[in-house]
Structure formats: C-alpha cells, structure tokens
mmCIF file of the C-alpha atoms, coordinates in Angstrom:
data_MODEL
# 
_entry.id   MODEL 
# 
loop_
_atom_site.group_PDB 
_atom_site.id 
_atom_site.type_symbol 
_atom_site.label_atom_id 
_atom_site.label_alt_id 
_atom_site.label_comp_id 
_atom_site.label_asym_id 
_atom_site.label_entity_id 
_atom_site.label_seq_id 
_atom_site.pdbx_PDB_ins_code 
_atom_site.Cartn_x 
_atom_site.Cartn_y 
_atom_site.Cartn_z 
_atom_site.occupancy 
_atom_site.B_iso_or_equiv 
_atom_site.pdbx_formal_charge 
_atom_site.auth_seq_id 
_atom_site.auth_comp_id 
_atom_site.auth_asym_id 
_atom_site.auth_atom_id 
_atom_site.pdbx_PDB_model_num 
ATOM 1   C CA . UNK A 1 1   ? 23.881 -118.152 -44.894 1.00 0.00 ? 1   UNK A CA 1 
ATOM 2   C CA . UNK A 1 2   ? 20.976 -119.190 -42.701 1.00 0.00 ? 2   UNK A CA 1 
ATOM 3   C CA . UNK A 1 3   ? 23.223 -120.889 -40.232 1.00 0.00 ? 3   UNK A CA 1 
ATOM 4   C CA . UNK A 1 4   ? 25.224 -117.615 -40.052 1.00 0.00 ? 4   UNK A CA 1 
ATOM 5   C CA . UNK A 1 5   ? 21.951 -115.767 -39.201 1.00 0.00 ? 5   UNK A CA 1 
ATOM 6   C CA . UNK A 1 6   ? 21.338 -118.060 -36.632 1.00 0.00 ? 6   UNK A CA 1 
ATOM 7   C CA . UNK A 1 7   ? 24.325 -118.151 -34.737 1.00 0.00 ? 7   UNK A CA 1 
ATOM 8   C CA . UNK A 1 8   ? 24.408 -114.262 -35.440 1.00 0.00 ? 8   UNK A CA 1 
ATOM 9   C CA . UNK A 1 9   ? 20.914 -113.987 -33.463 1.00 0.00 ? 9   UNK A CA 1 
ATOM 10  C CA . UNK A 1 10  ? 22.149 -116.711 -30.892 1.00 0.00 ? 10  UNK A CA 1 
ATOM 11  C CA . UNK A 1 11  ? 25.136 -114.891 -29.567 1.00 0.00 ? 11  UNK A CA 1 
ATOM 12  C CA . UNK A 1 12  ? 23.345 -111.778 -29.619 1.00 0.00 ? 12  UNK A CA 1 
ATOM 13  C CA . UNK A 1 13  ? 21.097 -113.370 -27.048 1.00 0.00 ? 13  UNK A CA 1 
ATOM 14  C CA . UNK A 1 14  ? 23.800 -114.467 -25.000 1.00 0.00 ? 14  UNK A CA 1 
ATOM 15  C CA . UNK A 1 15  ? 25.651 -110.819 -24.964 1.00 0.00 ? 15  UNK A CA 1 
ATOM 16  C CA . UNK A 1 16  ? 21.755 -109.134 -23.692 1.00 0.00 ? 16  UNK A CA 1 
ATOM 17  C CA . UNK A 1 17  ? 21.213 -112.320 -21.572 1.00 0.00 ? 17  UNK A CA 1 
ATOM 18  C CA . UNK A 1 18  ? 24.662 -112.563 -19.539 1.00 0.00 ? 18  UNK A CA 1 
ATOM 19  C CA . UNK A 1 19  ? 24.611 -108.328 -19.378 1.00 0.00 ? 19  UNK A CA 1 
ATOM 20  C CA . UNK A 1 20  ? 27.967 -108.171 -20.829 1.00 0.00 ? 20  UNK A CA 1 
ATOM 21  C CA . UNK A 1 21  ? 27.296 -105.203 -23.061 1.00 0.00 ? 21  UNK A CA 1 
ATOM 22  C CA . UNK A 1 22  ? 28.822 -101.763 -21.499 1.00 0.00 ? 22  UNK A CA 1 
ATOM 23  C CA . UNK A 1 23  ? 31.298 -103.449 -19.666 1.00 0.00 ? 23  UNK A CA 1 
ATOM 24  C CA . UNK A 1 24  ? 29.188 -104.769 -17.574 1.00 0.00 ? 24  UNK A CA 1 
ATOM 25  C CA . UNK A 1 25  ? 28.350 -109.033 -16.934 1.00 0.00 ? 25  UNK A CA 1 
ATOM 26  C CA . UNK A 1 26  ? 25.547 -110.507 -15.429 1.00 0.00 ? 26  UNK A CA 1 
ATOM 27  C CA . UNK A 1 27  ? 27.680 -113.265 -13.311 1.00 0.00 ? 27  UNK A CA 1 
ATOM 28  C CA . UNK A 1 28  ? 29.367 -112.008 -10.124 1.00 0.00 ? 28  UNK A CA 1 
ATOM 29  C CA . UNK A 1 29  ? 32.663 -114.110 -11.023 1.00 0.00 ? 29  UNK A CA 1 
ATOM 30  C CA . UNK A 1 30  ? 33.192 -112.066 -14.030 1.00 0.00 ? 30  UNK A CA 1 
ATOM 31  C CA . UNK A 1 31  ? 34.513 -108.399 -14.480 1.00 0.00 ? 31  UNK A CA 1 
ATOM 32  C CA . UNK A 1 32  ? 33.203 -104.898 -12.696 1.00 0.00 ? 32  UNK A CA 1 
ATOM 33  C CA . UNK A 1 33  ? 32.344 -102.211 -13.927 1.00 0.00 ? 33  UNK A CA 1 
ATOM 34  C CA . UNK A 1 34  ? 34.833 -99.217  -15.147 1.00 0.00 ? 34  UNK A CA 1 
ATOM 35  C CA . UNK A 1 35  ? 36.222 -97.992  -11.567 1.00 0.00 ? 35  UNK A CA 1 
ATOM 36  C CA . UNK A 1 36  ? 34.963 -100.570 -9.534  1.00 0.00 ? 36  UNK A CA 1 
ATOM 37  C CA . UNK A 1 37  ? 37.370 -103.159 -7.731  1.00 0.00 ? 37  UNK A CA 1 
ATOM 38  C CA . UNK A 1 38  ? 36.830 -106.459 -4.584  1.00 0.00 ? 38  UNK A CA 1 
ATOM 39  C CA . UNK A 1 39  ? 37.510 -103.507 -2.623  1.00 0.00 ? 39  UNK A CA 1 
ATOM 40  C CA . UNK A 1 40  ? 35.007 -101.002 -3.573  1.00 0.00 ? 40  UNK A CA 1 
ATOM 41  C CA . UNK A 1 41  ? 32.410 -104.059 -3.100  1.00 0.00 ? 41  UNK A CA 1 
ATOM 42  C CA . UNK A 1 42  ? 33.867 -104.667 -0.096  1.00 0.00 ? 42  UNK A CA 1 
ATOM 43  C CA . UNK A 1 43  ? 33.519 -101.358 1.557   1.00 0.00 ? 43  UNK A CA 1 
ATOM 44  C CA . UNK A 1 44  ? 30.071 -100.791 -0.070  1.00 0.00 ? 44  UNK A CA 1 
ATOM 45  C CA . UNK A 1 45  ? 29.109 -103.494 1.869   1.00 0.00 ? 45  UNK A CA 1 
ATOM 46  C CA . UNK A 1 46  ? 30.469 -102.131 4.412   1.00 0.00 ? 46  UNK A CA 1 
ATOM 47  C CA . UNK A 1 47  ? 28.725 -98.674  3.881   1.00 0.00 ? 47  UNK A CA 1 
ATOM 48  C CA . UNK A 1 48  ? 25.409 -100.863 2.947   1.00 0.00 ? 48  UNK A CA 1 
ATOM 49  C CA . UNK A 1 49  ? 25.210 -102.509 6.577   1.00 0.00 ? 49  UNK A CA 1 
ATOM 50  C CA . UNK A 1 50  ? 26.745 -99.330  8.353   1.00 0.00 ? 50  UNK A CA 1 
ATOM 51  C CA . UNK A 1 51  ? 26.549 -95.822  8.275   1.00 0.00 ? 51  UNK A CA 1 
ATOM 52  C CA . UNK A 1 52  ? 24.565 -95.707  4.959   1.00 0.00 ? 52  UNK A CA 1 
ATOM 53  C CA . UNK A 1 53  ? 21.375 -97.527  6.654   1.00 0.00 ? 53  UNK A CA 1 
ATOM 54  C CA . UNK A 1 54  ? 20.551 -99.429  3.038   1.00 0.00 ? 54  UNK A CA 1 
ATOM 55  C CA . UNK A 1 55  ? 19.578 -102.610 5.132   1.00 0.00 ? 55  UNK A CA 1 
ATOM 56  C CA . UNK A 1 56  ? 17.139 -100.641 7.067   1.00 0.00 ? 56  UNK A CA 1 
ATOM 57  C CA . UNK A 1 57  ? 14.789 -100.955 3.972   1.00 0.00 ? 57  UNK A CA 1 
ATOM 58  C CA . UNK A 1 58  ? 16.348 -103.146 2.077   1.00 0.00 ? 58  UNK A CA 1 
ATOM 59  C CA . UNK A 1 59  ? 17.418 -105.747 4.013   1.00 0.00 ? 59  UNK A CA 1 
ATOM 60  C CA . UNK A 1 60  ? 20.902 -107.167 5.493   1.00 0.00 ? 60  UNK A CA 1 
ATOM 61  C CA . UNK A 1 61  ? 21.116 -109.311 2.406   1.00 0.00 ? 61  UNK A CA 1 
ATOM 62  C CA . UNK A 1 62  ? 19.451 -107.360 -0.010  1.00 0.00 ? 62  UNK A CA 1 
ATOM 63  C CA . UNK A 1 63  ? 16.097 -109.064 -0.027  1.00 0.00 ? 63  UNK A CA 1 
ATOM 64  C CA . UNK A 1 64  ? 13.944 -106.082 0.741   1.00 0.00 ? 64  UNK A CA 1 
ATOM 65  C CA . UNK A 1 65  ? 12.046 -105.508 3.478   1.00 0.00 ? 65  UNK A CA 1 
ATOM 66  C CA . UNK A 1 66  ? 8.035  -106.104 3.217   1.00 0.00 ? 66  UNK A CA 1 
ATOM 67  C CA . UNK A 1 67  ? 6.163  -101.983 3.193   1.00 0.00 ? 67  UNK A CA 1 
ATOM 68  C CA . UNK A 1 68  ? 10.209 -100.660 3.431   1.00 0.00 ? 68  UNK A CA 1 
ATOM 69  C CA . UNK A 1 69  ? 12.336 -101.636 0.297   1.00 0.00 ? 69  UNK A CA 1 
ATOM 70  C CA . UNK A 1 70  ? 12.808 -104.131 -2.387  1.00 0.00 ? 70  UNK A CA 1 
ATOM 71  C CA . UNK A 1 71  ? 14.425 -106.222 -3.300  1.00 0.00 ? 71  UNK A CA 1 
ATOM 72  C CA . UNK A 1 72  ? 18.184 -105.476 -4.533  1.00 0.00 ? 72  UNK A CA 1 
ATOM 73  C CA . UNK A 1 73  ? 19.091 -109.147 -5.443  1.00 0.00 ? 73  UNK A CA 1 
ATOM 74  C CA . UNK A 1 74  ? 16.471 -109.713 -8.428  1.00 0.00 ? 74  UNK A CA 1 
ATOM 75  C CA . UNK A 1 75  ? 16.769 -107.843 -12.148 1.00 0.00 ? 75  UNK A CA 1 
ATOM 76  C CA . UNK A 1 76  ? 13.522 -105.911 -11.611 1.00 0.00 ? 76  UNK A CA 1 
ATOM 77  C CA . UNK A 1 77  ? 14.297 -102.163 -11.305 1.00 0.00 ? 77  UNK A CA 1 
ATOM 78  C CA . UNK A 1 78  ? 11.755 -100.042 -10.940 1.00 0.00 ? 78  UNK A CA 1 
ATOM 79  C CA . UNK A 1 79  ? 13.711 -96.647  -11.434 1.00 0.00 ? 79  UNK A CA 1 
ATOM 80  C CA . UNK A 1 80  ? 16.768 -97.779  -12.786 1.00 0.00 ? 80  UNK A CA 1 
ATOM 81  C CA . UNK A 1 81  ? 18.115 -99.681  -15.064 1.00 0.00 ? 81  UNK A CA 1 
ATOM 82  C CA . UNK A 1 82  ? 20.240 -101.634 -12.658 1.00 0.00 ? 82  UNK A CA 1 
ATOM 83  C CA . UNK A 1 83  ? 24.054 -100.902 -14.372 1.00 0.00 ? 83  UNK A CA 1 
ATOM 84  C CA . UNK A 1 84  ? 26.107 -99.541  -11.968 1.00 0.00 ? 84  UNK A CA 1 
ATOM 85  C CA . UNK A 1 85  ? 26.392 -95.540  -12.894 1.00 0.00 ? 85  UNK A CA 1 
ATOM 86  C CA . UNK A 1 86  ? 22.328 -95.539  -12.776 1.00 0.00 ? 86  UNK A CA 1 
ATOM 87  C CA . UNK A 1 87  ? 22.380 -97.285  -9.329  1.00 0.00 ? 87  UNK A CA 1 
ATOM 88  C CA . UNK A 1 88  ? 24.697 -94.678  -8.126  1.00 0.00 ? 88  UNK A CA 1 
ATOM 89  C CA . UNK A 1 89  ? 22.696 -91.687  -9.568  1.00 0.00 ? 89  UNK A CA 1 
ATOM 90  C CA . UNK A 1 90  ? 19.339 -93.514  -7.597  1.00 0.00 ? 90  UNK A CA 1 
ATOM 91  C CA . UNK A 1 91  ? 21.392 -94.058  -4.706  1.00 0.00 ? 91  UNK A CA 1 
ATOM 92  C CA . UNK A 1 92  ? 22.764 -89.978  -4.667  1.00 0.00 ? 92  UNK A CA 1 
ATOM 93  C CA . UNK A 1 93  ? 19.498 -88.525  -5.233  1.00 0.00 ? 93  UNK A CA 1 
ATOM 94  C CA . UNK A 1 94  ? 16.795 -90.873  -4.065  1.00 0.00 ? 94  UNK A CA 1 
ATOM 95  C CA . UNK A 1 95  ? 13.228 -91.343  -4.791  1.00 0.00 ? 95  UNK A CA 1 
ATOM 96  C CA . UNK A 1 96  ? 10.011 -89.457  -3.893  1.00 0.00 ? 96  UNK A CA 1 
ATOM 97  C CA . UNK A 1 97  ? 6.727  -91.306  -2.084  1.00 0.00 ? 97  UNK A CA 1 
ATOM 98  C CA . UNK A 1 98  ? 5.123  -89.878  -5.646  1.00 0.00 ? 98  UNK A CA 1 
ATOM 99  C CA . UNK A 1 99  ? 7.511  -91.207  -8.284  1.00 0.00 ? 99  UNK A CA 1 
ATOM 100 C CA . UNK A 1 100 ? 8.167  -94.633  -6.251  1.00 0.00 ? 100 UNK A CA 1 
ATOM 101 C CA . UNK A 1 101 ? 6.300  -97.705  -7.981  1.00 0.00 ? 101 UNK A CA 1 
ATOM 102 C CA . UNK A 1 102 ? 5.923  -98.757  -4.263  1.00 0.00 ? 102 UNK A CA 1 
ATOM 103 C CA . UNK A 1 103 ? 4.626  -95.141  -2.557  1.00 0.00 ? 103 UNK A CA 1 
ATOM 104 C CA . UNK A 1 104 ? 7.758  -95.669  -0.410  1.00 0.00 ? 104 UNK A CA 1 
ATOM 105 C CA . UNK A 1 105 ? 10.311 -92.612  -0.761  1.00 0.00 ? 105 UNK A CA 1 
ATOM 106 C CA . UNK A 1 106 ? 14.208 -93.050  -0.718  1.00 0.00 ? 106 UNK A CA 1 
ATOM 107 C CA . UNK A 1 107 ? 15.896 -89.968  0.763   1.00 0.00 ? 107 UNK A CA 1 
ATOM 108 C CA . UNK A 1 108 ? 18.992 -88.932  -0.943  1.00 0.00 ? 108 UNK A CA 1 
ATOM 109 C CA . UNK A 1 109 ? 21.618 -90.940  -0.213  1.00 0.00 ? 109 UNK A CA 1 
ATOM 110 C CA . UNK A 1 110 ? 19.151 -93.396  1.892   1.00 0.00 ? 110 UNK A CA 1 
ATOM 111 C CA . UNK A 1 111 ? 18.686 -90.414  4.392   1.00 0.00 ? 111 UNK A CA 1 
ATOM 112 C CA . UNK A 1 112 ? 22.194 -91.301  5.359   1.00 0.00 ? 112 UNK A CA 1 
ATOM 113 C CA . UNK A 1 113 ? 25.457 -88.588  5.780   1.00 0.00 ? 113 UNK A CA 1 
ATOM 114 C CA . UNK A 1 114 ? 27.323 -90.703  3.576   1.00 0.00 ? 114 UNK A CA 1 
ATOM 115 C CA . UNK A 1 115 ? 29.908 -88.885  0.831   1.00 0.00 ? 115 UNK A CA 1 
ATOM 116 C CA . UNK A 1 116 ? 30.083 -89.169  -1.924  1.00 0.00 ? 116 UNK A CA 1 
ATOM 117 C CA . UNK A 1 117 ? 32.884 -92.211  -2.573  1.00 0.00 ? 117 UNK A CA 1 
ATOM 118 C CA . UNK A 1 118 ? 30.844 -93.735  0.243   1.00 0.00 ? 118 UNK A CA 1 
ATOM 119 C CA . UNK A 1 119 ? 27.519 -93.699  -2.358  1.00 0.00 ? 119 UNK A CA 1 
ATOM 120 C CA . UNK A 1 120 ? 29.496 -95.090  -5.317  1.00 0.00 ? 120 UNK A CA 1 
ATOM 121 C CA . UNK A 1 121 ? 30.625 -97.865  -2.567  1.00 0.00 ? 121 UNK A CA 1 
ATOM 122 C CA . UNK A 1 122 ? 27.060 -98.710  -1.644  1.00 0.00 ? 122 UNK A CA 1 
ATOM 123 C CA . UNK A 1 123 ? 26.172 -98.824  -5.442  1.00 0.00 ? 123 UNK A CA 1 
ATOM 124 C CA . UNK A 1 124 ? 29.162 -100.941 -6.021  1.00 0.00 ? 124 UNK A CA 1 
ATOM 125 C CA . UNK A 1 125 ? 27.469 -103.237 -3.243  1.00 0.00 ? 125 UNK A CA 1 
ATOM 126 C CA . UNK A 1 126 ? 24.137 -103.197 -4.412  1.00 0.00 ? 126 UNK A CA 1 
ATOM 127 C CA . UNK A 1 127 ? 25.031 -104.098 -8.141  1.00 0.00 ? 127 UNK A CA 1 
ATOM 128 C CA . UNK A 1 128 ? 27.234 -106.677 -7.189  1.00 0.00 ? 128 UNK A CA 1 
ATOM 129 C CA . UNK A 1 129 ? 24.099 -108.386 -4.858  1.00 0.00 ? 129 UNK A CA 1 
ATOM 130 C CA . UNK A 1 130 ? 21.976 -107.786 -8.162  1.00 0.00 ? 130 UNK A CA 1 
ATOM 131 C CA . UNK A 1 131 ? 24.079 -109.809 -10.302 1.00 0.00 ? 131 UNK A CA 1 
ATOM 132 C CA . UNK A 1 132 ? 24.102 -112.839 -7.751  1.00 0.00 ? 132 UNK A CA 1 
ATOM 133 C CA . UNK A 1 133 ? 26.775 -111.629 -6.194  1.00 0.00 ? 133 UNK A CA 1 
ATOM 134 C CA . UNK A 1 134 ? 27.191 -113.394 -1.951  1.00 0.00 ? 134 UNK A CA 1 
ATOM 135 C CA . UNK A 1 135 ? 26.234 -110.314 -0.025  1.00 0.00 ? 135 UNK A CA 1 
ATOM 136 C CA . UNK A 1 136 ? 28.784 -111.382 2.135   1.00 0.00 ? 136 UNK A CA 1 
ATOM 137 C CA . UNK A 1 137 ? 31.247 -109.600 0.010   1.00 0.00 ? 137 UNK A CA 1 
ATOM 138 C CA . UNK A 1 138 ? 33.698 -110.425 -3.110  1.00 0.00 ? 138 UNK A CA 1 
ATOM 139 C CA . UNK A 1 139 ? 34.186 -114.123 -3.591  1.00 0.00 ? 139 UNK A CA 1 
ATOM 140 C CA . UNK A 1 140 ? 32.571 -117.188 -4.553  1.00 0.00 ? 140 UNK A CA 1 
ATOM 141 C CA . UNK A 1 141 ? 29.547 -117.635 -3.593  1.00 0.00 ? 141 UNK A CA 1 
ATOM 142 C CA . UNK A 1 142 ? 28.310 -120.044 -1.297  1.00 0.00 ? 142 UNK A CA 1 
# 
C-alpha cells in the first residue's frame, strides 16, 4: 500500500511537471493544444516577426528585450498562466503600464492591426517558444 502511494504521488509529479494536464504538454515534440496545428505555429510565427510587431518587445526569438518585453521562452508568467487560451486572451487585450509587473504596457493586440485568427496565431507561436519549442517554427529543434 505504501508503494502504491508512492508511485501514486510520483506520476502525479510527472503529469504537473511535463504540463500534460488540459491537453496541454510541456515538450514541443508532443501534442497542441485543442485547435492548434504545425500550421497555426507556423503562421504565428509568421504574425510574431511580421505584422503583429511581438519581436519589437519581445525579441526575434522570444528572449525579451531588456526595458521592452520578457521573456516568452521561460515558464515565468507574470499575467498569465502560460496555457494557450490565457496567452491568447493577454495577447487580445494587452496589459496596462499599471497592472504590468514590469511598468511596461502591452497594447491590445501588441498595438498591432492584427485579427483576430491572426492573435490566436501569435499565441499559438508564443506558447509553442514557451514550451522549448525552435522559434524557427514546427520541428525538431536544433
């Protein structure tokens, strides 16, 4: 019965550690989220280096940008809690200078004109690069 407990407690670990409750896993290799596809990555990276303006802040790969943006390729989330519907609702309706942990506001939408698919692209991006995902798009990394 102890052992039972112990493996019990052990894979529970795992499951929180690797992310994979909600649908969601914590390796790039492994499964997206409900809705997301290579492609959607793809064009959020797209969107990400383009017309959105993410890397303006945030960097071209994600790494921040010192007194812009932070970091997108690390598990610290200051307003979200990095799955991929809460990076989407951050990324639609931004951040003000007053509720940012950095003083640094996010316009809606990164003060971008990007539509709405285009915003669940970018978030499909941007969780992908948090979960050690290449930010040179779907694939494995190098």
């Amino acid at each position: 019965m102890r052992y039972a407990g112990t493996v019990a407690v052990l894979a529970l670990s795992l499951v929180l550690a690797t992310g994979v409750a909600g649908g969601e896993r914590r390796s790039a290799g492994q499964e997206f989220p409900s809705g997301v596809t290579r492609e959607t990555v793809t064009e959020g990276r797209s969107v990400y280096l383009g017309k959105g303006l993410c890397y303006v802040c945030h960097g071209r790969r994600g790494g921040g940008v010192e007194r812009a943006g932070s970091s997108l390729r690390d598990t610290l989330w200051y307003h979200s809690d990095g799955s991929y519907r809460s990076i989407t609702e951050l990324t639609r309706r931004g951040i003000s200078a007053r509720a940012s942990a950095t003083n640094i506001p996010m316009p809606p939408r990164g003060g971008s004109e990007i539509d709405e698919e285009e915003v669940r692209a970018a978030a499909a991006y941007v969780w992908w690069i948090s979960r050690g995902g290449d930010p040179g798009g779907p694939g494995p990394r190098q």
